[in-house]
Biopython code that builds the backbone (N, CA, C, O; Angstrom):
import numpy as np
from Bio.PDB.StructureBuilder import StructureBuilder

atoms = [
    (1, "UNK", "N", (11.050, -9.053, 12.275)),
    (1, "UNK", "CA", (10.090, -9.028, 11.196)),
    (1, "UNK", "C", (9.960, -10.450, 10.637)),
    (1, "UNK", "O", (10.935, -11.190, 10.769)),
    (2, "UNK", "N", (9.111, -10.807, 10.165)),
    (2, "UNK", "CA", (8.589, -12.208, 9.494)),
    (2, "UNK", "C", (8.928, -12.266, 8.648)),
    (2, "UNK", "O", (8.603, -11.313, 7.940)),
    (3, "UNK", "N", (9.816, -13.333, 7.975)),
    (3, "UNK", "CA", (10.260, -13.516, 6.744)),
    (3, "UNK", "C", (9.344, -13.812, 5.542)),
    (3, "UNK", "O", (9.902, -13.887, 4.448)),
    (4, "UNK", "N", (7.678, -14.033, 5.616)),
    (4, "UNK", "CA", (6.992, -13.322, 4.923)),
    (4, "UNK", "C", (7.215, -12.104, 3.951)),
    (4, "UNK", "O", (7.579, -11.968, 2.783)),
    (5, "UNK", "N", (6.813, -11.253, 5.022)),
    (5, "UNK", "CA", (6.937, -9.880, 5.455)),
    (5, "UNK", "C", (8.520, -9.094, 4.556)),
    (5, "UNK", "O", (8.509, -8.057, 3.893)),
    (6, "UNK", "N", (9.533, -9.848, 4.788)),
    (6, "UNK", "CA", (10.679, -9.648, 4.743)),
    (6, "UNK", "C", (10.989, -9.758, 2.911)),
    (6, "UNK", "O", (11.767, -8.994, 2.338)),
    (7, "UNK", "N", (10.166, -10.912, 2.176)),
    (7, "UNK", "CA", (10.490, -11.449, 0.603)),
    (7, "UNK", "C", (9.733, -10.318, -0.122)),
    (7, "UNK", "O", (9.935, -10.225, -1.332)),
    (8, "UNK", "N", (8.828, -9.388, 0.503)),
    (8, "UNK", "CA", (7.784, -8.406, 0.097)),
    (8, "UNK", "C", (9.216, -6.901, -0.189)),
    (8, "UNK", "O", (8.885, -5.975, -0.929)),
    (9, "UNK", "N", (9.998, -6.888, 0.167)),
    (9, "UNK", "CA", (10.815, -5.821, 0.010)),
    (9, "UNK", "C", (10.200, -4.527, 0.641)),
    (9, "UNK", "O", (10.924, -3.601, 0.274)),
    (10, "UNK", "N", (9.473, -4.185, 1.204)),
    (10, "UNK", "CA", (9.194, -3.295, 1.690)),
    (10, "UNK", "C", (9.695, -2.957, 2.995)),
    (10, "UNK", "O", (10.172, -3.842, 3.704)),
    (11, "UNK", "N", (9.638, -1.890, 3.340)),
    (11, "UNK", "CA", (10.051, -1.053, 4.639)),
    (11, "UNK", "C", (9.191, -0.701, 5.425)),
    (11, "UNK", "O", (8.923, 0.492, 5.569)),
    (12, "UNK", "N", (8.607, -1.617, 6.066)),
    (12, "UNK", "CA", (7.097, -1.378, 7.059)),
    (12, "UNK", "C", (7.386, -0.577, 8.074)),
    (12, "UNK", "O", (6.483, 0.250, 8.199)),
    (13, "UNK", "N", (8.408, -0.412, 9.024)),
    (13, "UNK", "CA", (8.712, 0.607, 9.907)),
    (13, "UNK", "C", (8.742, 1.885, 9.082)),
    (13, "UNK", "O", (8.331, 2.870, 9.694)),
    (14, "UNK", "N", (9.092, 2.066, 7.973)),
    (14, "UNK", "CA", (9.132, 3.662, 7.405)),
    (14, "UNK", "C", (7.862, 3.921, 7.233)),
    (14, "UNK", "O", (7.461, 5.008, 7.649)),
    (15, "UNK", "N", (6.758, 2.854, 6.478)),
    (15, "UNK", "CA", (5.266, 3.181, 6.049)),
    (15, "UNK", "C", (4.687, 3.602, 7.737)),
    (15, "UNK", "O", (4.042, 4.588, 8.093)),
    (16, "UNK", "N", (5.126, 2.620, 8.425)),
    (16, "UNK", "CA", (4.249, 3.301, 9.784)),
    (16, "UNK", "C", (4.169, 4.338, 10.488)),
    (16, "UNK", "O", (3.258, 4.883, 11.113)),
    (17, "UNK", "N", (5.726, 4.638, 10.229)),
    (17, "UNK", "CA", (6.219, 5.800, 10.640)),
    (17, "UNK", "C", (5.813, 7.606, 9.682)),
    (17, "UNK", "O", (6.062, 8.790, 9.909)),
    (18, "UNK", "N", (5.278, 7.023, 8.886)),
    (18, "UNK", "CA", (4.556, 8.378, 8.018)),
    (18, "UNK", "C", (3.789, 9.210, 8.453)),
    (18, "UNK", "O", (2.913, 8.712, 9.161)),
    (19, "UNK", "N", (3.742, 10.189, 8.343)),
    (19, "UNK", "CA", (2.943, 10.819, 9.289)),
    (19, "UNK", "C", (1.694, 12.114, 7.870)),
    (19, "UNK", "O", (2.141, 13.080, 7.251)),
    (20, "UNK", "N", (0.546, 11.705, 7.826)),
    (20, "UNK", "CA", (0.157, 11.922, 6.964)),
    (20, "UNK", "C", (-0.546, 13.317, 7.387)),
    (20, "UNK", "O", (-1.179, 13.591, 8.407)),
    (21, "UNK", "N", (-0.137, 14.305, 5.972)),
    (21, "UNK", "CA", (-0.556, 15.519, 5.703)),
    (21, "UNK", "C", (-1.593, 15.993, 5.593)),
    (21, "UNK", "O", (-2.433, 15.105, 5.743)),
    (22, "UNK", "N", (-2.150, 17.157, 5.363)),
    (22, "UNK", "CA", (-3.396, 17.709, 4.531)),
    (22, "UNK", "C", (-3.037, 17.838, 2.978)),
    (22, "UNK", "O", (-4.005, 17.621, 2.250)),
    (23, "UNK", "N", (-2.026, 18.101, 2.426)),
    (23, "UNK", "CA", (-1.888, 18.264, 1.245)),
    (23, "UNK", "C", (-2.262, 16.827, 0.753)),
    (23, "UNK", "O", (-2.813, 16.669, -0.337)),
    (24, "UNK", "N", (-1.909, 15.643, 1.692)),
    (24, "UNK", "CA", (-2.081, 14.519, 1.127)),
    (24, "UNK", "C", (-3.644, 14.244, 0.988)),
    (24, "UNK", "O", (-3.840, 13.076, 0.655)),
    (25, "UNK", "N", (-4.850, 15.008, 1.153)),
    (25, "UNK", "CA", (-5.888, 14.810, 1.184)),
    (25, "UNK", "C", (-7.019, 15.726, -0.149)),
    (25, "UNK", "O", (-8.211, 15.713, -0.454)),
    (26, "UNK", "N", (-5.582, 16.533, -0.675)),
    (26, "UNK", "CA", (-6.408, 17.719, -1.732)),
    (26, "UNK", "C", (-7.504, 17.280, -2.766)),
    (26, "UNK", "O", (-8.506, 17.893, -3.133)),
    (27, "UNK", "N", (-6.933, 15.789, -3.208)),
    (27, "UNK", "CA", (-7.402, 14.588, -4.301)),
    (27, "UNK", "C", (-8.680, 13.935, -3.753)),
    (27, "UNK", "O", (-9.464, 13.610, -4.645)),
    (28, "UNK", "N", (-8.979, 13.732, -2.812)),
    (28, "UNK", "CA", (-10.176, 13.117, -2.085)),
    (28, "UNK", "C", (-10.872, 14.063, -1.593)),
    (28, "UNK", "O", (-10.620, 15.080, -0.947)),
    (29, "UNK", "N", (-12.646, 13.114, -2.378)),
    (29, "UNK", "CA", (-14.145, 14.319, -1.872)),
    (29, "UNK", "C", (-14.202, 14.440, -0.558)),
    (29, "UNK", "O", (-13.768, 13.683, 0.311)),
    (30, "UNK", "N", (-14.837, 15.565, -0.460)),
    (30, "UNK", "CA", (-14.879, 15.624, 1.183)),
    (30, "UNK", "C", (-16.754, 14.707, 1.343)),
    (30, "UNK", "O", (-17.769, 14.748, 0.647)),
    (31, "UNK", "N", (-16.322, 13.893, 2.794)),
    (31, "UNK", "CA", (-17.905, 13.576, 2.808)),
    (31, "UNK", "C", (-18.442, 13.961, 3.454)),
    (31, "UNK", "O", (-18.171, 14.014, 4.654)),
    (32, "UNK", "N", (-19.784, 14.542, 2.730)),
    (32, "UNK", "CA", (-20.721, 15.314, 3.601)),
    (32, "UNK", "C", (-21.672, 14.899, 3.848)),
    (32, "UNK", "O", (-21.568, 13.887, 3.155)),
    (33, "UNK", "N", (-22.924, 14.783, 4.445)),
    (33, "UNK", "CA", (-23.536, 14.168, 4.571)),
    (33, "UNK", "C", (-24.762, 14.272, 3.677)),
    (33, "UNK", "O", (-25.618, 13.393, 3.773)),
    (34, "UNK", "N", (-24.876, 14.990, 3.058)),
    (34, "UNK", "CA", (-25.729, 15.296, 1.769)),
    (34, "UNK", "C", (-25.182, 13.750, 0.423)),
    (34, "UNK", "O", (-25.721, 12.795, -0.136)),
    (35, "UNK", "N", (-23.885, 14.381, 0.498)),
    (35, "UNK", "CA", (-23.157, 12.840, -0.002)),
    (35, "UNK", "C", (-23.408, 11.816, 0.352)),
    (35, "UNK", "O", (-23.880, 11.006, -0.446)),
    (36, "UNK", "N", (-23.244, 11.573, 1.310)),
    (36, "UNK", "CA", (-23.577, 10.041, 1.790)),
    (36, "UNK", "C", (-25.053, 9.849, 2.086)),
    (36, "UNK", "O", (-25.439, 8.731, 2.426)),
    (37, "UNK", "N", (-25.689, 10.604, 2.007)),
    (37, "UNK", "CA", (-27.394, 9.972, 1.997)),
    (37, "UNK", "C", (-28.153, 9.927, 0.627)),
    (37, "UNK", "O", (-29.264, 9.529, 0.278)),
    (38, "UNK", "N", (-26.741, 10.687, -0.199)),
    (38, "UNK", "CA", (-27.467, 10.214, -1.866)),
    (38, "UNK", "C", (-26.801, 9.314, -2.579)),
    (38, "UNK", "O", (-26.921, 9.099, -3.785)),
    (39, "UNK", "N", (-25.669, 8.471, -1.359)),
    (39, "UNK", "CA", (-24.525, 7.325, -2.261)),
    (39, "UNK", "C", (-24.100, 7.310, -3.262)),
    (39, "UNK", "O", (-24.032, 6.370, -4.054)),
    (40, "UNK", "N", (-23.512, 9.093, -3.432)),
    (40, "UNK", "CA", (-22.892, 9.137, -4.270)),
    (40, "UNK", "C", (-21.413, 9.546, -4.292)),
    (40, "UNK", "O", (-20.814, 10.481, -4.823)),
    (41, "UNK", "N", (-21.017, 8.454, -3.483)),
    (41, "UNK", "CA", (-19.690, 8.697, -3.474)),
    (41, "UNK", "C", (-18.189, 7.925, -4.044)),
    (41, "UNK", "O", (-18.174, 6.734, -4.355)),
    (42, "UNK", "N", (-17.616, 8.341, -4.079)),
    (42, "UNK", "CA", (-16.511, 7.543, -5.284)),
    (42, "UNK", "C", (-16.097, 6.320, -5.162)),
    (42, "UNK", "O", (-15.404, 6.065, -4.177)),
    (43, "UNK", "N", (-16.375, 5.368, -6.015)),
    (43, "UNK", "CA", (-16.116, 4.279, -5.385)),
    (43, "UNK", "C", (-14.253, 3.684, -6.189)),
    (43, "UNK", "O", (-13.800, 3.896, -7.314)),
    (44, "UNK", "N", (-13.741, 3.051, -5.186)),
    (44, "UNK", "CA", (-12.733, 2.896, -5.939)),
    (44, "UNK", "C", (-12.663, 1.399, -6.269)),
    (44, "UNK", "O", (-13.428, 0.455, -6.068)),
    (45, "UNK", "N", (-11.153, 1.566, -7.001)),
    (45, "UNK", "CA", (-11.151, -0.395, -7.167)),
    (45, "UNK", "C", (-11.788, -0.794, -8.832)),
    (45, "UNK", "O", (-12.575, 0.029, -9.298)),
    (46, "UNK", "N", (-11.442, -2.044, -9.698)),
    (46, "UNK", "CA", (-11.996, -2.343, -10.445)),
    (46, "UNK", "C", (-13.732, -2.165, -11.053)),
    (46, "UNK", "O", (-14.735, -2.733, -10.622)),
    (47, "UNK", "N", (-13.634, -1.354, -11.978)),
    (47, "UNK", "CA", (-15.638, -1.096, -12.106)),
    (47, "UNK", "C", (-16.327, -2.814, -12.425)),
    (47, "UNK", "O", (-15.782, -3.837, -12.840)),
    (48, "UNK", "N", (-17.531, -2.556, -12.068)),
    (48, "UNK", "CA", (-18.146, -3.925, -12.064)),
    (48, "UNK", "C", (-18.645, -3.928, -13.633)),
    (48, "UNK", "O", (-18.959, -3.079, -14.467)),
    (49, "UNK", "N", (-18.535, -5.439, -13.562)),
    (49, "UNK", "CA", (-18.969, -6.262, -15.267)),
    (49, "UNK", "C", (-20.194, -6.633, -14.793)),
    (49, "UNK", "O", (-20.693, -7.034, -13.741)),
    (50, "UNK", "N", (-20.621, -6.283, -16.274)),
    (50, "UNK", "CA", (-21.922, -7.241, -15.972)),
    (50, "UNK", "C", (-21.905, -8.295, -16.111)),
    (50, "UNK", "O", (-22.798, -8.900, -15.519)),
    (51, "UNK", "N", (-21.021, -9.044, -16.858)),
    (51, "UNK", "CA", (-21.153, -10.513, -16.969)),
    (51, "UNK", "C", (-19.823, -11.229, -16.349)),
    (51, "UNK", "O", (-19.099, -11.753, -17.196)),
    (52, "UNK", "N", (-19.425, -11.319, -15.070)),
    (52, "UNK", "CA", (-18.343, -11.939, -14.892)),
    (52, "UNK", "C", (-18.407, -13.354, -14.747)),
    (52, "UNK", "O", (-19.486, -13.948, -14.729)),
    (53, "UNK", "N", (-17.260, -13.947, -14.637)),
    (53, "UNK", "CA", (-16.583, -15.122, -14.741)),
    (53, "UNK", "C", (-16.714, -15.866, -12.801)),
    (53, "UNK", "O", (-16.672, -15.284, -11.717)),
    (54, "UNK", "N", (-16.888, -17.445, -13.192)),
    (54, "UNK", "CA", (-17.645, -17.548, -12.226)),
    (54, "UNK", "C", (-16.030, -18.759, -12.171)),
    (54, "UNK", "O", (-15.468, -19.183, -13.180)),
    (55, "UNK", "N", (-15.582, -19.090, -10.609)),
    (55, "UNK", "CA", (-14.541, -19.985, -10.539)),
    (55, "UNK", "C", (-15.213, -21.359, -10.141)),
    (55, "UNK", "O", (-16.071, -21.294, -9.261)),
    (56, "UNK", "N", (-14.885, -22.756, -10.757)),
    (56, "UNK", "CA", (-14.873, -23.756, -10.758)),
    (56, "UNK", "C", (-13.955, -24.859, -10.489)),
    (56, "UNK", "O", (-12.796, -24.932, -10.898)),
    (57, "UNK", "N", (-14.406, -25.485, -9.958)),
    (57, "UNK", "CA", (-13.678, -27.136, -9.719)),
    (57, "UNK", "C", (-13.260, -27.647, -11.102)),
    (57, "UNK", "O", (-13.957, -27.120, -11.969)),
    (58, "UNK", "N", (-12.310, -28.539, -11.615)),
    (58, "UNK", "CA", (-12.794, -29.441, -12.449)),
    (58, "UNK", "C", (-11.508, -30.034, -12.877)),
    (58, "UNK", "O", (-10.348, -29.625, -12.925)),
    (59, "UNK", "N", (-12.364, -31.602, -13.294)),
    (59, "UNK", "CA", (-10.735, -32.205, -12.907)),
    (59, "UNK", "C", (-10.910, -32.479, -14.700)),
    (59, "UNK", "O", (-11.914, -32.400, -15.407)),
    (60, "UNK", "N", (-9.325, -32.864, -15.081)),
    (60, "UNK", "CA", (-9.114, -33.444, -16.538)),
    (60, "UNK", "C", (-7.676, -33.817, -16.328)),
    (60, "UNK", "O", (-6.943, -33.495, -15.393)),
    (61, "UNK", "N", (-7.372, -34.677, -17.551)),
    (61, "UNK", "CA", (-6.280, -35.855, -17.548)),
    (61, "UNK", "C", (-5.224, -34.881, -17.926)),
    (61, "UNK", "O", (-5.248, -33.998, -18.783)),
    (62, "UNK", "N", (-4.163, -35.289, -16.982)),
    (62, "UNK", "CA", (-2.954, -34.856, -17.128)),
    (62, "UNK", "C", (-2.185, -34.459, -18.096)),
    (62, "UNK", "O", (-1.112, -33.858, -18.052)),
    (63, "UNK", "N", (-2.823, -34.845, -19.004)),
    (63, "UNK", "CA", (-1.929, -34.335, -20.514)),
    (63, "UNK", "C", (-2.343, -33.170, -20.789)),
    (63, "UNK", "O", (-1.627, -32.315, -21.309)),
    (64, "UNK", "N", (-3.903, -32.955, -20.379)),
    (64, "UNK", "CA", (-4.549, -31.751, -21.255)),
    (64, "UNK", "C", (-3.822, -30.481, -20.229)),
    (64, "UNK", "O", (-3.376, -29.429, -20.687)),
    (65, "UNK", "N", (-3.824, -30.797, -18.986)),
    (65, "UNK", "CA", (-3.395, -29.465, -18.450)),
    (65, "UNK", "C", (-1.978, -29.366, -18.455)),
    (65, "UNK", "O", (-1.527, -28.401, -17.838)),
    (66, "UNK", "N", (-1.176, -30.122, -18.996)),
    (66, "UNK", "CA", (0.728, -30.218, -19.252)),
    (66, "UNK", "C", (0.300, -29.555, -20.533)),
    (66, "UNK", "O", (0.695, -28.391, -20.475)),
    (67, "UNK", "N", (-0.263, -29.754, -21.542)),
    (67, "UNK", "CA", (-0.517, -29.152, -22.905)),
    (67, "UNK", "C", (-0.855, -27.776, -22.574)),
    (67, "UNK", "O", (-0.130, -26.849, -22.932)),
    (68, "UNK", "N", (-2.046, -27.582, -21.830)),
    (68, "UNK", "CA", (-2.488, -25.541, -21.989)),
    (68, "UNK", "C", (-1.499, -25.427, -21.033)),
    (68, "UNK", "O", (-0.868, -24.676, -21.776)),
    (69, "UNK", "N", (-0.643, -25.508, -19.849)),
    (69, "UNK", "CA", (0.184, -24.952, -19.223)),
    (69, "UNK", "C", (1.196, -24.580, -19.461)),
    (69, "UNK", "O", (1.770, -23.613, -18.959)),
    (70, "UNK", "N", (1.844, -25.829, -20.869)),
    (70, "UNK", "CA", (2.890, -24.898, -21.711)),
    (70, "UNK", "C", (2.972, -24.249, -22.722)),
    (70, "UNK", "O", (3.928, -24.015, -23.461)),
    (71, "UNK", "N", (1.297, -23.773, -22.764)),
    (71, "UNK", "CA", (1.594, -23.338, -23.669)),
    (71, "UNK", "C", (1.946, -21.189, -23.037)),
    (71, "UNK", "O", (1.838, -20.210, -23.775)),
    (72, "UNK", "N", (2.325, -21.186, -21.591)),
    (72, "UNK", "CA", (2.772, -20.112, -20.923)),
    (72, "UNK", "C", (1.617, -19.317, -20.453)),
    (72, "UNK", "O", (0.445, -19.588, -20.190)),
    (73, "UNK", "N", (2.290, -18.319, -20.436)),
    (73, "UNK", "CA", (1.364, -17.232, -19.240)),
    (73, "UNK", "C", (-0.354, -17.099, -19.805)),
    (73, "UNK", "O", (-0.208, -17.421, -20.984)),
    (74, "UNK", "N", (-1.613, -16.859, -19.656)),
    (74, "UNK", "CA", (-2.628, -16.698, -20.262)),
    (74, "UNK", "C", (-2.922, -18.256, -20.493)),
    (74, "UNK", "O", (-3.849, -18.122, -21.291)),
    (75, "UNK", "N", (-2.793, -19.468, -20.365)),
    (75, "UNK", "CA", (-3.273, -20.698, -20.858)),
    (75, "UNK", "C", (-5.194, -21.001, -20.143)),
    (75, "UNK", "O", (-6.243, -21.376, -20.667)),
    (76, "UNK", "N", (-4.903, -20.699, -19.139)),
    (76, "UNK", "CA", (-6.408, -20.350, -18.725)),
    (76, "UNK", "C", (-7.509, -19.417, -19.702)),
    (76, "UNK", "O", (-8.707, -19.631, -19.889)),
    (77, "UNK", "N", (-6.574, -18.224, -20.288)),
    (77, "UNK", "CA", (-7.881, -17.831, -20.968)),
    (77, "UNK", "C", (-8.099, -18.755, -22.362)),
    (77, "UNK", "O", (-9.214, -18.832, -22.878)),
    (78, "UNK", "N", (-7.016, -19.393, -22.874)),
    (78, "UNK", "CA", (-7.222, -20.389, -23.972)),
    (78, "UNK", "C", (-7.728, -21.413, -23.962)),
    (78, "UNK", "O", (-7.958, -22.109, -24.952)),
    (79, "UNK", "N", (-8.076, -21.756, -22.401)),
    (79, "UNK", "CA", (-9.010, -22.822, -21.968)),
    (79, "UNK", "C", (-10.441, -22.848, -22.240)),
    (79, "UNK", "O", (-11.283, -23.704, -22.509)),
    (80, "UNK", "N", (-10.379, -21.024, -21.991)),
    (80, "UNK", "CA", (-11.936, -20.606, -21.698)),
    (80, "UNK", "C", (-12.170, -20.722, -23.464)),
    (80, "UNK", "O", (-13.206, -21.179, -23.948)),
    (81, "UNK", "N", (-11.134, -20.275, -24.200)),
    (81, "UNK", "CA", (-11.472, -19.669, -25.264)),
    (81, "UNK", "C", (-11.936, -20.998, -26.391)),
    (81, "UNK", "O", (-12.574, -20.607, -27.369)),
    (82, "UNK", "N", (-11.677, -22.413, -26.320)),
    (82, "UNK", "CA", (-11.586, -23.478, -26.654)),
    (82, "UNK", "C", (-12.188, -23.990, -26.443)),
    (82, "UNK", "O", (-12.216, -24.996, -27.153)),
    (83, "UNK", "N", (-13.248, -23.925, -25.361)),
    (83, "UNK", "CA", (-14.484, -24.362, -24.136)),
    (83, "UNK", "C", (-15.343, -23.693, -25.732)),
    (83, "UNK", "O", (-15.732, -24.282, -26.742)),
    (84, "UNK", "N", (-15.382, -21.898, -25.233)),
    (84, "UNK", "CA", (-16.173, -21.427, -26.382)),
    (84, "UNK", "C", (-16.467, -21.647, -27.631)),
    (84, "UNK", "O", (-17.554, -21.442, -28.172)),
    (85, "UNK", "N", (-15.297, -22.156, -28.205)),
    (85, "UNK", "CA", (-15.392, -22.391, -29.528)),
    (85, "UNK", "C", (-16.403, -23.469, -29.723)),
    (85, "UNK", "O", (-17.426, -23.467, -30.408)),
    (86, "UNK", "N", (-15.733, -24.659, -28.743)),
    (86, "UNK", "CA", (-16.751, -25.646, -28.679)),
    (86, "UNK", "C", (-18.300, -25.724, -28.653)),
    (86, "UNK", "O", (-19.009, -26.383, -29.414)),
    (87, "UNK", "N", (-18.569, -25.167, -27.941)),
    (87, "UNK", "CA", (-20.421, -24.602, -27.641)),
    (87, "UNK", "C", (-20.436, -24.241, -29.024)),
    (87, "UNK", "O", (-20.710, -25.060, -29.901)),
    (88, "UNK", "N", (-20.109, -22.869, -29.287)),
    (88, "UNK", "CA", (-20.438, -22.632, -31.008)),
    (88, "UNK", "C", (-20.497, -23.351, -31.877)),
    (88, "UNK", "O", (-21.393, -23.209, -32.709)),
    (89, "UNK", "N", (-19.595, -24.333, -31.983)),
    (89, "UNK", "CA", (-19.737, -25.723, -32.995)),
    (89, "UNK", "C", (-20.741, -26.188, -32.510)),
    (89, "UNK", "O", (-21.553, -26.270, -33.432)),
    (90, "UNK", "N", (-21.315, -26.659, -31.310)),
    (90, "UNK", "CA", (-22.311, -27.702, -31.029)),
    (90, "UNK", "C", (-23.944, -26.921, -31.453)),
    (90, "UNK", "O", (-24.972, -27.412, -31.919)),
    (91, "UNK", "N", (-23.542, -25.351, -30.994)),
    (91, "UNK", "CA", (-24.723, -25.276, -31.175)),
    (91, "UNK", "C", (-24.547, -23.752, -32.558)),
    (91, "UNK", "O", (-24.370, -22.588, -32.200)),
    (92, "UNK", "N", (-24.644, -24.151, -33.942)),
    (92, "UNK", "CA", (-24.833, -23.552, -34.336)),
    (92, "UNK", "C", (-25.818, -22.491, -34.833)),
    (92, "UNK", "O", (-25.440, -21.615, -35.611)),
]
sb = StructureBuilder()
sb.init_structure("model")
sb.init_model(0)
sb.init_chain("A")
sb.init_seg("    ")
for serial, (resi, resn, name, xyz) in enumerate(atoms, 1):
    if name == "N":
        sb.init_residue(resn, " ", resi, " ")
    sb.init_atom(name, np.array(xyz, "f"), 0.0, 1.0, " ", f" {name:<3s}", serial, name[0])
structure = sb.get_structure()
């Protein structure tokens, strides 16, 4: 096994080795095809925003990112949040 693979703690020979049920299926729609030609079927995973966050490049002087980085976990959203404030001051 890949020592990847290995820092993940998991037991990949047991997951493969599963051998999956019908009971394991009671929770999930069945698809029919009435379903799937009216796309209405369950979607999983995070629901969509309407306004999401877009990722960027951008460089700045070493102090400023030693400053929001200690200031611990979340310093990115205090980036964003400080960005914001700013605009609001400029444009009242």
């Amino acid at each position: 096994m890949k020592k990847s693979k290995e820092k993940l703690g998991s037991n990949f020979e047991k997951i493969d080795a599963h051998v999956v049920h019908e009971s394991e299926y009671e929770d999930a729609p069945e698809s029919t095809d009435e379903l799937i030609a009216t796309d209405k079927m369950v979607r999983m995973g995070r629901p969509k925003k309407k306004h999401t966050k877009q990722a960027i490049k951008i460089r700045v002087d070493p102090f400023i990112l030693a400053s929001y980085k200690s200031m611990g976990k979340g310093w990115q959203t205090n980036m964003h949040k400080a960005l914001e404030e700013w605009i609001q001051h400029q444009n009242p």
